[in-house]
C-alpha positions in Angstrom: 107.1 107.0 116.9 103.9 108.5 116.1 102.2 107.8 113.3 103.3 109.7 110.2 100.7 112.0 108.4 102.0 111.1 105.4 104.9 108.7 103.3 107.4 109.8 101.0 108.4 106.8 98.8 111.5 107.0 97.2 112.3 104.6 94.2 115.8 103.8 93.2 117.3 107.2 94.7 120.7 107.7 93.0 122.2 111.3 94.8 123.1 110.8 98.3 122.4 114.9 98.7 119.4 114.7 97.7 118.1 111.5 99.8 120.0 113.7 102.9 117.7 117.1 102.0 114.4 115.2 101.6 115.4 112.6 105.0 115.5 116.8 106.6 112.1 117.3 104.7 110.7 114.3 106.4 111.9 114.7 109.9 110.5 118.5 109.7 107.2 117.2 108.3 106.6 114.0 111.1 107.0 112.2 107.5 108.1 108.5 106.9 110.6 108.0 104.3 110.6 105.0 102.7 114.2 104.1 100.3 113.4 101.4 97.4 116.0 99.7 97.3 118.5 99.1 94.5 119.8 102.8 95.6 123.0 104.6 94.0 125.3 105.2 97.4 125.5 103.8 100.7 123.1 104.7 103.8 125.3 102.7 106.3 125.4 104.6 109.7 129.5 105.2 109.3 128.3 106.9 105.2 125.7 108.7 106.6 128.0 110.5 109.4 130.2 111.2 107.0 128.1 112.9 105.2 127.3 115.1 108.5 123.7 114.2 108.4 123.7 114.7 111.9 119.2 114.7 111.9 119.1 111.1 110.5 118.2 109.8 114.2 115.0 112.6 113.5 114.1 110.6 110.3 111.7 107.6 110.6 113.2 105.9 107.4 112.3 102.3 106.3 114.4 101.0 104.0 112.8 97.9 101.5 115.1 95.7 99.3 112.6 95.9 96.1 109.1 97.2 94.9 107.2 94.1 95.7 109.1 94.1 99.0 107.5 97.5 99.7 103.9 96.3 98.7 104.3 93.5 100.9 105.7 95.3 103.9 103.8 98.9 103.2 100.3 97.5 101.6 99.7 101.1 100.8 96.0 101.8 100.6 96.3 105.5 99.2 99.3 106.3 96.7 100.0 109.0 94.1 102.7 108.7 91.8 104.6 112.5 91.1 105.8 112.2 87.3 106.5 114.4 84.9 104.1 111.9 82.2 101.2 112.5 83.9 97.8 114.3 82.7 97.0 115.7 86.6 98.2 118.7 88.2 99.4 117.5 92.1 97.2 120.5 92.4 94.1 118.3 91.6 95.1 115.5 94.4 92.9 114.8 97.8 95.5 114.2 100.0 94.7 111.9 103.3 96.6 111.2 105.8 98.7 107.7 106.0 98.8 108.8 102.0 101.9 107.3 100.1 103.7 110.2 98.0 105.8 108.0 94.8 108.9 109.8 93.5 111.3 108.0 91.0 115.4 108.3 90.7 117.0 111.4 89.4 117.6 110.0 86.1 115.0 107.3 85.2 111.9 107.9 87.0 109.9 104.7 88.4 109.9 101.5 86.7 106.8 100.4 84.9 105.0 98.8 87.1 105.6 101.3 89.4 103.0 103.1 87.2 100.9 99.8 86.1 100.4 99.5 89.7 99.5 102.9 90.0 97.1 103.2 87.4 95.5 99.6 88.5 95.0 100.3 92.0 94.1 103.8 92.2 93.2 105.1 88.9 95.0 107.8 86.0 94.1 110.7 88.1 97.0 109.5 91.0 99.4 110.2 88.3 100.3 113.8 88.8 102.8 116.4 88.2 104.0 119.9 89.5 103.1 122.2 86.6 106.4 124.5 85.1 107.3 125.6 82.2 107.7 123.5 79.5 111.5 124.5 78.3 112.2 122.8 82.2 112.5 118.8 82.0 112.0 118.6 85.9 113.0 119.9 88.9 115.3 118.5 91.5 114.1 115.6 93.4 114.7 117.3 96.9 112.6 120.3 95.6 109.6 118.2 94.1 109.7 116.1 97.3 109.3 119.2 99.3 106.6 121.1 97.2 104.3 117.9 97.0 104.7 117.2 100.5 104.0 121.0 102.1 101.0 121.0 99.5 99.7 117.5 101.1 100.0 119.0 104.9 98.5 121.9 103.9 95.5 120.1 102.9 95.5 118.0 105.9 95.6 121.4 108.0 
């Protein structure tokens, strides 16, 4: 496959659905996915047909068993971490390609050192968030996955 413009890193998905919708984001994007792994349902081939995800052979998806397992396999040079704690708009961001776009579980965000890790190797300023109203905690995984990433393309336009 040819190289992906971009990665989508997900971190302890829980929702099947939404892994599905942003595995369609990635394939219409030329995105990798990346799943970090422990994840909340099963992404066996026989699971995933019955889920009618009928694209998946479209996705380039890499699955890693752990964090550190992804930093050994991925070494990602460029990263920015999407949370809902951060002081950056993903408005702010400079997106390159071969960039690595973070997103946590529906429920819990990333771990800690997901953002220690972050913050060490890139700076505060890779921390960022889609701005919305404050009454809204967040918005749905899928969604934020496929805002961040059609913002990042049309940079790289």
């Amino acid at each position: 496959m040819a190289t992906a413009p971009l990665n989508i890193v997900l971190v302890h998905p829980e929702i099947p659905n939404n892994t599905g919708n942003i595995g369609r984001t990635a394939a219409a994007t030329g995105c990798r996915l990346h799943v970090i792994h422990p994840i909340g349902f099963d992404m066996s081939e026989k699971a995933r047909r019955r889920a009618g995800l009928d694209y998946w052979h479209l996705v380039d998806c890499r699955e890693h068993d752990s964090w550190d397992d992804f930093l050994a396999a991925e070494s990602p040079q460029r990263a920015w971490l999407f949370t809902t704690k951060a002081e950056h708009s993903f408005w702010e961001a400079d997106y390159q390609a071969d960039d690595y776009l973070l997103f946590g579980s529906e429920t819990k965000g990333v771990p800690d050192a997901v953002h220690d890790w972050i913050v060490s190797q890139h700076g505060a300023s890779h921390r960022v968030k889609m701005p919305m109203e404050e009454t809204a905690r967040s918005l749905n995984l899928a969604t934020a996955v496929c805002g961040a990433v059609y913002e990042a393309r049309r940079q790289l336009q």
